[in-house]
VOPAGU-2260 file (C-alpha; in pm, 1 decimal, decimal comma):
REM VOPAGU-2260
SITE   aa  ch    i         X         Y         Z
SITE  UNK   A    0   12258,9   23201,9   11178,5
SITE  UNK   A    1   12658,8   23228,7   11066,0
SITE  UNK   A    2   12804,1   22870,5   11037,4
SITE  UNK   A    3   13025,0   22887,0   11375,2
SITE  UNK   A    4   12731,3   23002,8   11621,4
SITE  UNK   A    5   12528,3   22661,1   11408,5
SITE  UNK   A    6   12859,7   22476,2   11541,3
SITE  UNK   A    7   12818,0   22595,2   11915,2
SITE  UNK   A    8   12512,4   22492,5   11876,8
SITE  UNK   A    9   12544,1   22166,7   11716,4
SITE  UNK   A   10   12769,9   22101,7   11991,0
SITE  UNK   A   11   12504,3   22182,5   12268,2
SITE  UNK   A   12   12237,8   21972,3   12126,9
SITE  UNK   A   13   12448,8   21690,3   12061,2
SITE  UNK   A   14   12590,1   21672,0   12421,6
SITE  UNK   A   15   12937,3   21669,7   12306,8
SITE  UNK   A   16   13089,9   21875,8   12612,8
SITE  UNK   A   17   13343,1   21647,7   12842,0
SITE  UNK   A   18   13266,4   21359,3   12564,8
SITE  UNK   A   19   13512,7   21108,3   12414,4
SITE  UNK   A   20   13421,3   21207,4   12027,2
SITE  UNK   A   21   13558,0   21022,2   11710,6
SITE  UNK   A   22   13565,0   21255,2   11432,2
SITE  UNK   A   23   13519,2   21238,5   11079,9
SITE  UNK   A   24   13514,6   21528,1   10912,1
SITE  UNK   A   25   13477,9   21701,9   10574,5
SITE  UNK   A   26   13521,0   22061,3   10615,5
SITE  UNK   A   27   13358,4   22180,4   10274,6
SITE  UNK   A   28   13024,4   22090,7   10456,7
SITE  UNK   A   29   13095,3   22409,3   10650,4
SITE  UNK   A   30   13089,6   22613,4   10365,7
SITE  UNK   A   31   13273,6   22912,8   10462,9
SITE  UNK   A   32   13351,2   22850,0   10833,1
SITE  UNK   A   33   13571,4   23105,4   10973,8
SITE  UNK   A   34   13931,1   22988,0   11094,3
SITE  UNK   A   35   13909,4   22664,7   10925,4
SITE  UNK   A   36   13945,6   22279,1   11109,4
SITE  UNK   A   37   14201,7   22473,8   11378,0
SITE  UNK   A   38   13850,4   22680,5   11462,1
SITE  UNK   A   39   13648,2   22369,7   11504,3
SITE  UNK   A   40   13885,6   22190,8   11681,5
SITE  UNK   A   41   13917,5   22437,4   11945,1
SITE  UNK   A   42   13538,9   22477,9   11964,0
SITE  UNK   A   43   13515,7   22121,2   12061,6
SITE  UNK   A   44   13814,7   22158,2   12283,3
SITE  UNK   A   45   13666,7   22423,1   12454,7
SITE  UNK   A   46   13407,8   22204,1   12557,1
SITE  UNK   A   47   13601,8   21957,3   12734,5
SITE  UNK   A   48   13601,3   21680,2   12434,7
SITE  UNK   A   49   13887,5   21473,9   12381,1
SITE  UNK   A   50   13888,9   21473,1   11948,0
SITE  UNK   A   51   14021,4   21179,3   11824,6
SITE  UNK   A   52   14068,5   21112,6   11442,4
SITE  UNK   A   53   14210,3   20838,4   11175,5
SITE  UNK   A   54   14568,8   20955,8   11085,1
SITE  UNK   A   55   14605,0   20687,1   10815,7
SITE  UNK   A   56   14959,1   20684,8   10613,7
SITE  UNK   A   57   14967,0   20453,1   10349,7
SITE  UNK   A   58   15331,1   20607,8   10218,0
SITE  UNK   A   59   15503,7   20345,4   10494,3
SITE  UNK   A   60   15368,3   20023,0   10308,4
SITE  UNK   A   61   15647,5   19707,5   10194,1
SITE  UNK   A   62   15649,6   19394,4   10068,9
SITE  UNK   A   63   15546,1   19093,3   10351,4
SITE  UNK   A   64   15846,7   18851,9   10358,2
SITE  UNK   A   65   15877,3   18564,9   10143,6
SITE  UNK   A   66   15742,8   18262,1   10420,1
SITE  UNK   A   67   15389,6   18495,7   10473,4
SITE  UNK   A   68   15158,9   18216,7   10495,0
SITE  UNK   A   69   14821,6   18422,4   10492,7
SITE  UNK   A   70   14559,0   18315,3   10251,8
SITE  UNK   A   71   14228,7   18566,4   10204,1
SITE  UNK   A   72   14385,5   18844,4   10263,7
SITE  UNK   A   73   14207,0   19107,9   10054,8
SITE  UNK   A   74   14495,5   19142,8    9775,0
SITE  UNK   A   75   14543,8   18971,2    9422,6
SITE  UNK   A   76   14885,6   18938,4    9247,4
SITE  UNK   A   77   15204,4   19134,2    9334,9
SITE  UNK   A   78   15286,5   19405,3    9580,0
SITE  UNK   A   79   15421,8   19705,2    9419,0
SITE  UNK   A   80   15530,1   19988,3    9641,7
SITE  UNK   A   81   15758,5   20261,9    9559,0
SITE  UNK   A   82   15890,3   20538,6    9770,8
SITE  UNK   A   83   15843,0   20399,0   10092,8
SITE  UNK   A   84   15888,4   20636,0   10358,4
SITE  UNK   A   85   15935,2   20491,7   10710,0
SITE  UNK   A   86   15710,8   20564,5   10964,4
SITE  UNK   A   87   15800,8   20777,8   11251,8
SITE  UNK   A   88   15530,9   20883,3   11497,1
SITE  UNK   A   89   15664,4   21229,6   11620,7
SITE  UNK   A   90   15618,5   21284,6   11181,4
SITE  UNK   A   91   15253,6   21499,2   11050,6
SITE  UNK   A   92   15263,4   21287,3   10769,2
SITE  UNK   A   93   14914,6   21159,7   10685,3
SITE  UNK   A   94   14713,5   21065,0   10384,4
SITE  UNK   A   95   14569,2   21376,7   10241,1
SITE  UNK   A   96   14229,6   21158,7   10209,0
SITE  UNK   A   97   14223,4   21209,5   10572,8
SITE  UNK   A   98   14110,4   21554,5   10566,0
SITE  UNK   A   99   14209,9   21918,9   10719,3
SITE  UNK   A  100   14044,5   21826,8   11029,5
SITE  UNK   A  101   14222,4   21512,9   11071,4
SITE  UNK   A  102   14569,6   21731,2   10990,9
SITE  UNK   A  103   14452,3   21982,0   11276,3
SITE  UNK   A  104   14469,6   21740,5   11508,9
SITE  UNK   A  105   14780,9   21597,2   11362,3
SITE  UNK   A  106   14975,8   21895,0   11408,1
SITE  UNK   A  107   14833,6   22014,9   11770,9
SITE  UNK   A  108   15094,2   22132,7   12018,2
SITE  UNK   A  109   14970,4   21875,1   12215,2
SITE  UNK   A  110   14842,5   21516,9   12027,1
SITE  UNK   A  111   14896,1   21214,1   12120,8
SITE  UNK   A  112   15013,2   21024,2   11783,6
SITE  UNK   A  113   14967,9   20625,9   11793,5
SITE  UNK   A  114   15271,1   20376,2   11667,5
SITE  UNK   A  115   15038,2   20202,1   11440,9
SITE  UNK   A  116   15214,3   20282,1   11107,8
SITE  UNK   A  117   14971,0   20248,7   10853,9
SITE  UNK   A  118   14654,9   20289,7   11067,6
SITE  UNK   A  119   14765,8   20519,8   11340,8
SITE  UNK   A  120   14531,6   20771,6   11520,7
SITE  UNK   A  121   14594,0   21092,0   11657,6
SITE  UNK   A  122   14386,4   21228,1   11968,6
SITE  UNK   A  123   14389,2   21610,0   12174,8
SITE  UNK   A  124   14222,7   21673,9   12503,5
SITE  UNK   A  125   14161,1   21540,1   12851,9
SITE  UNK   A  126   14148,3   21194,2   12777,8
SITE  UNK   A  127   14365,7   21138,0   12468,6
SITE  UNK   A  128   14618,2   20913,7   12551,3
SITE  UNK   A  129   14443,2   20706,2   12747,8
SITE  UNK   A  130   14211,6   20601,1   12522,9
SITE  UNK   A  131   14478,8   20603,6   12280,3
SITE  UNK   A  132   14696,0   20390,5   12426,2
SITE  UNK   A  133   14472,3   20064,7   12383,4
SITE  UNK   A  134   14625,0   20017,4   11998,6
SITE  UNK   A  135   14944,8   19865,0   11863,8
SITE  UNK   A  136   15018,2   19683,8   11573,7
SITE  UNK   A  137   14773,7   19373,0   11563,6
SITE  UNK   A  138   14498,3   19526,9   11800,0
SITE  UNK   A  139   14481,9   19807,0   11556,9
SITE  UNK   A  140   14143,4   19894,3   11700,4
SITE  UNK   A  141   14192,7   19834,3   12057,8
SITE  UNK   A  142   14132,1   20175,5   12146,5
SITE  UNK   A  143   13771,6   20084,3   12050,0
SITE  UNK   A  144   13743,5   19785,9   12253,8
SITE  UNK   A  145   13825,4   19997,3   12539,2
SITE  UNK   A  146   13612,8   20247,1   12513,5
SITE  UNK   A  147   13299,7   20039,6   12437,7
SITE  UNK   A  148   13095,2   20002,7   12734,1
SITE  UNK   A  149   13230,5   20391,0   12806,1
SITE  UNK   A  150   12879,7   20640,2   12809,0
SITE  UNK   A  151   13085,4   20941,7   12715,2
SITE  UNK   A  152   13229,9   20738,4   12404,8
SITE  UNK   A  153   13079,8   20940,4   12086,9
SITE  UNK   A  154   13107,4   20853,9   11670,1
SITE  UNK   A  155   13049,7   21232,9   11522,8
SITE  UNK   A  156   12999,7   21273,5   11149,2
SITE  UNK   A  157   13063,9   21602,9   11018,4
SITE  UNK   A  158   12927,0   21617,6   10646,1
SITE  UNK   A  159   13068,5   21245,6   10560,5
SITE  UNK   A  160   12886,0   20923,7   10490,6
SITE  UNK   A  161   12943,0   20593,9   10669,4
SITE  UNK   A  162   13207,3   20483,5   10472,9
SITE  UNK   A  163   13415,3   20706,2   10659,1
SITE  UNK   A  164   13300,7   20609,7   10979,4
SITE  UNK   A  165   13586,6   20365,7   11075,7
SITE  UNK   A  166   13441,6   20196,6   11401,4
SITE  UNK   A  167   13261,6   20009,9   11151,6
SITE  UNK   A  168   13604,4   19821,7   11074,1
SITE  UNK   A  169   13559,7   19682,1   11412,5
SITE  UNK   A  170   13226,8   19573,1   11431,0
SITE  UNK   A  171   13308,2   19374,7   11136,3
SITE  UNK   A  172   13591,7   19215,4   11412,1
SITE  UNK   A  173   13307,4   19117,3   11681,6
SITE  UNK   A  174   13132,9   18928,3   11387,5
SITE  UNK   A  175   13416,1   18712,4   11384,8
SITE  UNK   A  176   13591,3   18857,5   11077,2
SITE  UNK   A  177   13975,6   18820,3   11064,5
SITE  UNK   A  178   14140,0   19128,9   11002,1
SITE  UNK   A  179   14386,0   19173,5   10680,4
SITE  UNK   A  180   14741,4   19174,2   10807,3
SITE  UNK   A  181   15010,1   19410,5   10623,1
SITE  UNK   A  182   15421,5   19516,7   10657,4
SITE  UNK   A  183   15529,3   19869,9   10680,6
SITE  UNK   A  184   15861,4   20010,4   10717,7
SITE  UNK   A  185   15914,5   20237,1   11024,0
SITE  UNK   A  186   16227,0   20412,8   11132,9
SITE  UNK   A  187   16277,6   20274,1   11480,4
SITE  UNK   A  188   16172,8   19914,3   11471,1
SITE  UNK   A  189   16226,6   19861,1   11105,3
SITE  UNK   A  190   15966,9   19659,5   10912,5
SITE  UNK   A  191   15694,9   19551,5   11106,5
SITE  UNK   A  192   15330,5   19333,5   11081,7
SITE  UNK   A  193   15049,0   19479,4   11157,4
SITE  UNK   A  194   14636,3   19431,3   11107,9
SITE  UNK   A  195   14453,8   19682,4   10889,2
SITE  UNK   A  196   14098,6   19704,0   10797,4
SITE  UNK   A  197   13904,0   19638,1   10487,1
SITE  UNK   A  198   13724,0   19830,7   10209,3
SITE  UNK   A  199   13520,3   20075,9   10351,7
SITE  UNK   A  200   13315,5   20163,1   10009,3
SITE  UNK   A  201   12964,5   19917,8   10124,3
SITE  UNK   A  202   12915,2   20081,7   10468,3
SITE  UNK   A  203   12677,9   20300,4   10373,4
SITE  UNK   A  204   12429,4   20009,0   10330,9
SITE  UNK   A  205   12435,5   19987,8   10734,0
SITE  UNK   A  206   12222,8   20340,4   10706,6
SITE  UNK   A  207   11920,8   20183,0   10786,5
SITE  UNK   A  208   12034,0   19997,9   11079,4
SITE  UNK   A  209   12183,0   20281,7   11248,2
SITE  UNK   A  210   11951,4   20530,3   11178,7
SITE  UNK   A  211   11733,0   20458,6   11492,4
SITE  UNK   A  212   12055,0   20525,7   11692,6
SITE  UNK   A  213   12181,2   20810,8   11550,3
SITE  UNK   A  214   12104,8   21222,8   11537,1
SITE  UNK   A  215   12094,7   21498,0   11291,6
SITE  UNK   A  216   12146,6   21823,8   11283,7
SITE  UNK   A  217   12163,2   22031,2   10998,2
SITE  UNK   A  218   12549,3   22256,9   11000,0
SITE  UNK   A  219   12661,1   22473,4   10758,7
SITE  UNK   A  220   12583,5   22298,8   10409,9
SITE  UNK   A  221   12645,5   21950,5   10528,7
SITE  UNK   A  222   12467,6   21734,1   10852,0
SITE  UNK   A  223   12595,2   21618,4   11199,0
SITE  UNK   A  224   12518,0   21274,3   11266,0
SITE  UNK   A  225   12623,6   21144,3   11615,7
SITE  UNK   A  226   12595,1   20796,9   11739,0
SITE  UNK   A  227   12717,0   20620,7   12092,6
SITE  UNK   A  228   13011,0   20446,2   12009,8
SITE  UNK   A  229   12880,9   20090,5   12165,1
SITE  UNK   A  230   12546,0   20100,3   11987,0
SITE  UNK   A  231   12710,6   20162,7   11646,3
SITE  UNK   A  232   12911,8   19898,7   11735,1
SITE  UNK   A  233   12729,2   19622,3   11824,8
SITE  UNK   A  234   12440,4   19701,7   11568,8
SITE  UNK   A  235   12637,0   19668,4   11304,3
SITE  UNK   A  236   12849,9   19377,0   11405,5
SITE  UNK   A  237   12473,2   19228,5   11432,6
SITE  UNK   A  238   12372,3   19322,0   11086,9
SITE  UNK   A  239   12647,4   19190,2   10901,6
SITE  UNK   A  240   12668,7   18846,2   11130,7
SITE  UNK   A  241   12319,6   18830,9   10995,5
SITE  UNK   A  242   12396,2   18980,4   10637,4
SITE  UNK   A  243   12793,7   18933,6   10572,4
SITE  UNK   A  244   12727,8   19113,5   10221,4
SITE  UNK   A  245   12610,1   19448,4   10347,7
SITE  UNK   A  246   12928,9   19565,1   10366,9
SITE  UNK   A  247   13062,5   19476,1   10020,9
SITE  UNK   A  248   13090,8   19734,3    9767,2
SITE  UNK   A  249   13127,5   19525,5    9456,6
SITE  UNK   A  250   13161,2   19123,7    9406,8
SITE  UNK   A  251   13484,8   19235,7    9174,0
SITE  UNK   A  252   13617,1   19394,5    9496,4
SITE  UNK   A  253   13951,2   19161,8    9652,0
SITE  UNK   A  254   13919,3   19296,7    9981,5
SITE  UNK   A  255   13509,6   19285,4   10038,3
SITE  UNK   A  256   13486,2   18917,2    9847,2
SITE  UNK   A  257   13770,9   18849,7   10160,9
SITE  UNK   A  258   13609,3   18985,3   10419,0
SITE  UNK   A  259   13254,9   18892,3   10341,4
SITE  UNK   A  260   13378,9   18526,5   10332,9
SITE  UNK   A  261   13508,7   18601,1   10665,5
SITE  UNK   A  262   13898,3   18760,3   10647,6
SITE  UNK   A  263   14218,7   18677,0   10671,1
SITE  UNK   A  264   14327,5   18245,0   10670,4
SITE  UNK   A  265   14629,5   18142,2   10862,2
SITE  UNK   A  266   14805,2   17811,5   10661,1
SITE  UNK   A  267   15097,7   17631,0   10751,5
């Protein structure tokens, strides 16, 4: 079977038509897939989903001003940035970490882009900007929230492991974590505070609590894993209530020894 007719059908099997579907993608676990992420996005799109991806951009980080009084807030010693470049939301730029499926969606005719501008996301289809419009600055996962008791609401894995799977970020939120705060430059509202999430290198240790909830499929070279968005959720915000270290990836790690002694402090 040739890698895009194993896409149609991945798509069939996994009930993706009409669905709300967070992506995260790797396209090398296509192997040779004809026409590329622009292929597979319109494959989905054809279905009815709204796509929605991480559209991280880490080139818009500065320094926090001088009276920050946050304590635990995943970073040791100084803040060094160099060529900052402002954020501005009608921009493509994105971290190339994010992947050519990510930049597909990116650069659509028609995506919605989020403000965020470090942790933006970028959405296409039916459905986009409404789901979209849930984030901003602090609530940098609000789009989440608001989609969490949705039953069309789907996680899809394309080839990647769960430390790309950033709904995880806030399930760490719901077990009462405090999210790390950081300042980026933007070209319309200058510099601006905003929450961010943690390391994402120890989520793959949640594999077997979310492997009742989730399903394979074998595409291309790589797997499909799908899970509902609420049930990925809410089991892992149980597991690390219940096991605050399952998410770290090393104890020399800054931002998992923060997080796993539960985020960001407020002083005065």
């Amino acid at each position: 079977m040739k890698t895009k007719d194993q896409v149609k059908s991945a798509i069939d099997a996994l009930s993706l038509a009409n669905k709300i579907v967070f992506v995260h993608a790797s396209m090398r676990s296509l192997g040779q897939f004809e026409g590329g992420a622009d292929t597979l996005l319109s494959m989905l799109l054809a279905e009815g989903c709204t796509v929605i991806v991480p559209a991280f951009n880490y080139y818009t980080l500065c320094h926090p001003p001088k009276n920050n009084n946050y304590q635990q807030n995943g970073h040791r010693g100084e803040w060094q940035f160099d060529d900052i470049v402002p954020f501005d939301g009608n921009d493509n730029r994105i971290e190339v970490s994010m992947g050519k499926f990510a930049a597909a969606v990116v650069t659509h005719d028609v995506r919605f882009r989020t403000d965020h501008p470090i942790g933006s996301f970028a959405g296409v289809g039916p459905k986009a900007e409404a789901v979209l419009s849930h984030q901003n600055d602090i609530d940098v996962y609000g789009h989440y929230q608001y989609c969490l008791n949705a039953t069309d609401a789907i996680v899809l894995s394309v080839g990647v492991t769960l430390n790309s799977i950033t709904p995880i970020h806030f399930a760490e939120q719901l077990a009462g974590r405090e999210l790390f705060r950081r300042w980026a430059r933007t070209t319309s509202r200058g510099d601006v505070e905003v929450c961010v999430g943690s390391c994402s290198e120890g989520f793959h240790q949640l594999e077997d609590v979310l492997n009742p909830i989730s399903t394979r499929i074998d595409v291309g070279l790589g797997k499909w894993t799908s899970y509902p968005l609420k049930a990925l959720i809410q089991e892992s915000a149980r597991a690390i209530t219940a096991n605050p270290t399952i998410t770290q990836c090393t104890t020399e790690c800054p931002r998992c020894q923060d997080m796993t002694a539960g985020g960001l402090i407020r002083t005065h």
